[in-house]
N, C-alpha and C positions, 0 to 999 in steps of 0.2 A: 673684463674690468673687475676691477676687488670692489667688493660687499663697500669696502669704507671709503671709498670714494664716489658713489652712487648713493644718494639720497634715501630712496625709497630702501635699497638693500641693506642700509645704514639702521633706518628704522623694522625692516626685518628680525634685524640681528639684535636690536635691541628688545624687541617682543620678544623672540626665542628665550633669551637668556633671563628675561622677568619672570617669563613662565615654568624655564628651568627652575629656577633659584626658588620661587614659590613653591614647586613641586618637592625639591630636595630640603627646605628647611625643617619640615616635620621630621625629617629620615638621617640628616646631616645636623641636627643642633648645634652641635662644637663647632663645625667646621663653619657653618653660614651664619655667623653671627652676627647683626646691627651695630653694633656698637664695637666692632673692632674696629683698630685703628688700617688704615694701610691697604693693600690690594684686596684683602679677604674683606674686608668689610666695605665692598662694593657690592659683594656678594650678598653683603644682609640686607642693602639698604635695598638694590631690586625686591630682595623675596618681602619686606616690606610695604614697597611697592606695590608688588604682585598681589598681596592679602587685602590691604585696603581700597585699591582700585580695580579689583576683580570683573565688576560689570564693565566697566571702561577697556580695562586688556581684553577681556573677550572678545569685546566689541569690535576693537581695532585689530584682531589677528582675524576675525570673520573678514573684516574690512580687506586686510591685507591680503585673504588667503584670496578672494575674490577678482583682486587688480593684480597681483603676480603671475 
């Protein structure tokens, strides 16, 4: 079964890519930016994401890594 049809693997996929995109916005600036418009700035609003809720994603990718 695919990642996106599966709840939990849904929310996997969503932790990976926050943590990606945080990871990469220091090293990608141009490219991960918040306030683009359109597909790429989906990209800035995770690595956003990622920065300000840093204890919270931790938490839930321990959480996740633990029940996968």
């Amino acid at each position: 079964m695919s990642a996106v049809f599966d709840f939990q693997g849904l929310l996997v996929v969503v932790l990976l890519m926050i943590c990606t995109c945080s990871y990469l916005r220091p090293r990608l600036g141009n490219f991960i930016h918040p306030k683009a418009s359109g597909f790429l700035g989906v990209f800035g609003r995770f690595a956003v994401i990622g920065d300000r809720l840093s204890p919270f994603v931790s938490g839930a990718c321990v959480t996740m890594a633990m029940t996968t």
